[in-house]
Structures are given as structure tokens and as C-alpha cells.
C-alpha positions in Angstrom: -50.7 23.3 -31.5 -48.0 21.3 -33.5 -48.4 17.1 -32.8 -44.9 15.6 -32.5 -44.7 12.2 -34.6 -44.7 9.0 -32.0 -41.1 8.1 -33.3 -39.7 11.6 -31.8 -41.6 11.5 -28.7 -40.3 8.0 -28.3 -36.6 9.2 -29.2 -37.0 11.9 -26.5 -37.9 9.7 -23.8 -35.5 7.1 -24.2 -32.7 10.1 -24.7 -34.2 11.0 -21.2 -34.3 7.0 -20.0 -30.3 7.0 -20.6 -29.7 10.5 -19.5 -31.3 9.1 -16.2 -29.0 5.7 -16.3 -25.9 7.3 -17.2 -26.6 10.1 -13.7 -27.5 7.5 -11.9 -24.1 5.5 -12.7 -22.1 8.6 -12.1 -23.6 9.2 -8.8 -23.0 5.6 -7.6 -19.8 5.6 -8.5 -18.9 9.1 -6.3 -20.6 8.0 -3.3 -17.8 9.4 -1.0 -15.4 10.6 -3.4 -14.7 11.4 -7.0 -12.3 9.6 -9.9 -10.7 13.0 -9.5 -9.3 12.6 -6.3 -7.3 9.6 -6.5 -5.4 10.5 -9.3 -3.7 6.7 -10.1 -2.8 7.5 -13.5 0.0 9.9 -11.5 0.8 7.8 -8.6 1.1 4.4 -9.9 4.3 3.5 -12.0 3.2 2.3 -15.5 3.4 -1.6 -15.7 6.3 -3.0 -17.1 6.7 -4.0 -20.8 5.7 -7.5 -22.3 9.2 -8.0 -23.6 11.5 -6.2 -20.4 13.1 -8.1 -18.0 10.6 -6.9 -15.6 7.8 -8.0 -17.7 9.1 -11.2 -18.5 9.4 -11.8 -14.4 6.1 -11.0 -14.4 4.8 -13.4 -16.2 6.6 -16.3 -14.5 5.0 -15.3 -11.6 1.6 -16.1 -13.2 3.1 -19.4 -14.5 4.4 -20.1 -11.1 1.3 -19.5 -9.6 -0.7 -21.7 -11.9 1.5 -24.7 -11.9 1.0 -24.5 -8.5 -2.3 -24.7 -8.3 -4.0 -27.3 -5.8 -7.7 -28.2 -5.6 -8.3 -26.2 -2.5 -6.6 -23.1 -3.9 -8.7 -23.4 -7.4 -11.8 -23.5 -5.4 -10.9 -20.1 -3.2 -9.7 -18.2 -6.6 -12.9 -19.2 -8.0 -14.8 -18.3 -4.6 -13.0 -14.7 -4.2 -13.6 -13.7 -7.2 -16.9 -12.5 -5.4 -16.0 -8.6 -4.1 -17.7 -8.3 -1.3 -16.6 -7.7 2.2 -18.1 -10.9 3.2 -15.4 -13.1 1.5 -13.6 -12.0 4.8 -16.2 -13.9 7.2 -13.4 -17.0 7.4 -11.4 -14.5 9.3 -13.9 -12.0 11.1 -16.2 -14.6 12.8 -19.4 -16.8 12.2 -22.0 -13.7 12.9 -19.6 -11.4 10.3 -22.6 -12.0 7.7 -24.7 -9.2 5.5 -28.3 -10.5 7.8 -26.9 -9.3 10.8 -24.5 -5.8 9.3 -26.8 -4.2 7.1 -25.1 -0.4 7.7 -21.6 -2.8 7.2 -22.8 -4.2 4.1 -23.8 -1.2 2.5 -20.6 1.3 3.3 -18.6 -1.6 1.2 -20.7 -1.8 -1.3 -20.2 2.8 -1.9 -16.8 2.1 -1.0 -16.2 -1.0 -3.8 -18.2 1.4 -6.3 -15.8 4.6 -5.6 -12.7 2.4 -5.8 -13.7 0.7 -9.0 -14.0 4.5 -10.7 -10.5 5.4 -9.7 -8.9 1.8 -10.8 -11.2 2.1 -14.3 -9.3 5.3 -15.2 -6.1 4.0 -14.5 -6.6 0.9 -16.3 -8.4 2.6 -19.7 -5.0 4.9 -19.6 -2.3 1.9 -19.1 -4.2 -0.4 -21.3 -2.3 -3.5 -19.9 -3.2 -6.2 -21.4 -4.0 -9.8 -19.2 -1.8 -12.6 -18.5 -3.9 -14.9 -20.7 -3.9 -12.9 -23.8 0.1 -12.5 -23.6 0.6 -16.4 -22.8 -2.5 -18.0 -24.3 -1.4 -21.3 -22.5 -2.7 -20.0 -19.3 -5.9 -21.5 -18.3 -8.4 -18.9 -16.4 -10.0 -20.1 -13.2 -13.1 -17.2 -13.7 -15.3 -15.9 -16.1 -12.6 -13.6 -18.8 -12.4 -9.7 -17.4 -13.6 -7.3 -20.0 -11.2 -4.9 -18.8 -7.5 -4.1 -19.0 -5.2 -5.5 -16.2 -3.2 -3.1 -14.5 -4.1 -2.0 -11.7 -6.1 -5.1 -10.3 -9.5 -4.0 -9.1 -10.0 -7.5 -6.9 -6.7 -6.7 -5.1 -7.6 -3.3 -4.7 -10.8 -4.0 -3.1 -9.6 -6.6 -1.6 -7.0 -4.0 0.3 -9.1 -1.5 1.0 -11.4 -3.8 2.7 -8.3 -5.2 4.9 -7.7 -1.9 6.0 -11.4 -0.9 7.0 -11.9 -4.3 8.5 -8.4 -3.7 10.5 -9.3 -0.1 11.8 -12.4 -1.5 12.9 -11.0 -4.7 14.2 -7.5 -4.1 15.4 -7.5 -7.2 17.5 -7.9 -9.6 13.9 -5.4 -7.0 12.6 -3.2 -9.5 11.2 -4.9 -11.9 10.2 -7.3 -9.6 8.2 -4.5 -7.9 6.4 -3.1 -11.6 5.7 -6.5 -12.4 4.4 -6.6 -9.4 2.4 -3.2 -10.4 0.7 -4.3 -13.8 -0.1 -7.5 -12.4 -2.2 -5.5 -10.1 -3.7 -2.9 -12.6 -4.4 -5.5 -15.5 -5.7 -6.1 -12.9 -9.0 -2.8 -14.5 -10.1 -3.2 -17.6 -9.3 -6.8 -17.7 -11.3 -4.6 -16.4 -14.0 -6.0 -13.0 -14.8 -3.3 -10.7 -13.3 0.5 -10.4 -12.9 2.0 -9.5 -9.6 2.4 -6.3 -10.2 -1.1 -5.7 -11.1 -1.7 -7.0 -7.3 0.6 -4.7 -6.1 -0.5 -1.8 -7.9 -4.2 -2.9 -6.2 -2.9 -2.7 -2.9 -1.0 1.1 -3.4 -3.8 2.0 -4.9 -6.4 1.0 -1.7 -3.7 2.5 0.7 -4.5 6.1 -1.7 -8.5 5.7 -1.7 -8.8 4.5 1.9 -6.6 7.4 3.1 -9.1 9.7 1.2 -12.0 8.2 3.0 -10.8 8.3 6.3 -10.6 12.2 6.5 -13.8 12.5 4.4 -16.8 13.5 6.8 -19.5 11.6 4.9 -17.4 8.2 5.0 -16.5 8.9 8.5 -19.7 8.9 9.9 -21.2 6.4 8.5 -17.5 4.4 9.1 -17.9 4.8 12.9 -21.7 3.6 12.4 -20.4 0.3 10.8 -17.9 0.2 12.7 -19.8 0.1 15.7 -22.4 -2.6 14.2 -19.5 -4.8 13.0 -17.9 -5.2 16.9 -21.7 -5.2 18.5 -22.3 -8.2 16.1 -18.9 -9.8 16.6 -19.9 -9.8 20.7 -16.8 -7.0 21.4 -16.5 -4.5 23.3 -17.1 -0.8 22.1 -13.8 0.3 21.6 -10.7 -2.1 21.3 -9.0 0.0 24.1 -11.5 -1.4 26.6 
């Protein structure tokens, strides 16, 4: 019987260790649906050039954004820079918290996970660089994205989340989608988007959430959380009653 030497058998395993990770990875990140079915790279416009007009507007938005900044709005930049769906607890209610929706908490977790793999592609094939590396005089408010910018993965979160939230909640309609533009927004006011990357975000969550909605998986456990989320919030069933 041939003996293997220790430092092959060891080599093996840990080739079978990652193999493991990497499946894992890919599995979390297709929960409900695949990279390959929001196709961003061919719905989104590409970002606009550092030196266009467009571009250049850009930017001032950033600079508009941070000059403007106020104590209060530093602090919720810095705070929503979380993504979770609980960032939306000053709008859904007191007893909106992850103790009392397990079944809620977990559905945005798959669905922050199968929205960050569609936004990843798009950004690894624009390769839009951040605010702060084209104007080095902006300031940062969070820890410095490893990532490219465009499209923003807080604003698309942040979106899809309003959109759940609202379809769940139509009675907090508006103020959940106002809330949702606000975190979206507050990626330019910490300084690491433009605008457009914000916008981008929010086309981009309209896309993925229109692919979960008629995807059986997501919709059953959807009308699961959904009914969880009004039980806990003390509503009725169904808004029409």
C-alpha cells in the first residue's frame, strides 16, 4: 500500500477546506436567485466619466453633500452604514427589532447576500473608482470600501429593503420609501459614493426585488415574514382589513 507524505495529505485537505469555503460562499450568495439573473452590467448606464460634464456634476454633489454635513447627519451616515433591515426601526415601530422577527431577520439577510452578488459584478465590470480617490480632499465618515463605486451596494440594499418593508407595510408606505432614500442618500454624504452611484442602487433594487417577488422560494417565506413583521407591529393580518 503506498504512504502519502504528511505535506500532501495536508495539501489535499486544505484544497478540500477551501473547496468547501468557496461552495459555501457561492450558495449564500444564490439563496433565492443567481448573479445571472439580474444582469446589471446590461441594464445600468455605465457611470459617467471623471472629466465629462456629467462627471464633474457628480462630484459636486459629493462636495455639496459634505460641506453640508451637520453633527446629526455625520452620526446617521456613520450609523447606516450598518445593512441591515433594522436601520429602518426609526420608521417601522419600537417592537420592529431582530428578538422579536427572527423569520424577518433572516429573509433580509438571503436577500442582502443575493443583491450584493448582482451589484459585485456590475461594479468589478465598471471599475468606478470612489469619490475620495478622485478628490482626495474629501474626508470619509466610514471605514474606506475595498470595492469599486458604481453601483452603490448600501443604496441598493437600502432600496430593496424599502420596497419589501412597503409591500409588507403599505400603511408606512411613505415614510419607508422616504427612509429608504435617505440611507441610500447618506453613502454621499459619508463621502464614498456620487449620486449616481445612489441612483444606480435604487434601479438596481427595483430589478432584484421584481425577481424575488415572482420567485416561489422568496415568496413563501416573504408572506411568512411578512405576516411576523405586522403580528409584531400589533396590525391587522392584511392591510385591507
Amino acid at each position: 500500500m503506498r504512504r502519502w507524505p504528511l505535506s500532501f495529505i495536508a495539501l489535499i485537505a486544505a484544497s478540500l477546506a477551501s473547496s468547501i469555503v468557496v461552495s459555501s460562499a457561492v450558495l449564500a450568495a444564490d439563496y433565492y436567485i443567481s448573479p445571472a439573473e439580474i444582469d446589471l452590467v446590461h441594464i445600468l448606464a455605465p457611470p459617467p466619466a471623471p472629466d465629462s460634464p456629467a462627471g464633474k456634476t457628480d462630484l459636486q454633489g459629493v462636495l455639496a453633500a459634505v460641506n453640508a454635513r451637520t453633527d446629526a447627519s455625520i452620526k446617521q451616515a456613520q450609523d447606516d452604514d450598518q445593512r441591515t433591515v433594522f436601520r429602518f426601526a426609526d420608521v417601522m415601530g419600537p417592537n420592529f427589532k431582530t428578538e422579536n422577527l427572527p423569520l424577518t431577520t433572516a429573509l433580509f439577510q438571503h436577500v442582502y447576500q443575493d443583491g450584493n452578488a448582482a451589484t459585485l459584478a456590475a461594479k468589478n465590470f465598471f471599475k468606478r473608482t470612489r469619490p475620495f480617490v478622485v478628490d482626495p480632499e474629501i474626508k470619509i465618515l466610514v471605514v474606506q470600501p475595498p470595492d469599486f463605486s458604481y453601483p452603490s451596494n448600501h443604496s441598493t440594499f437600502g432600496n430593496e429593503t424599502g420596497i419589501l418593508l412597503a409591500e409588507m407595510v403599505p400603511e408606512n408606505a411613505v415614510v419607508i420609501f422616504a427612509r429608504a432614500a435617505e440611507y441610500a442618500h447618506n453613502r454621499v454624504v459619508a463621502g464614498v459614493h456620487f449620486p449616481t452611484d445612489v441612483e444606480a442602487g435604487r434601479i438596481a433594487a427595483s430589478v432584484i426585488d421584481n425577481t424575488l417577488l415572482h420567485n416561489p422560494h422568496f415568496e413563501a417565506d416573504f408572506a411568512q415574514a411578512k405576516t411576523e413583521v405586522r403580528a409584531a407591529l400589533g396590525l391587522a393580518a392584511s392591510a385591507n382589513q
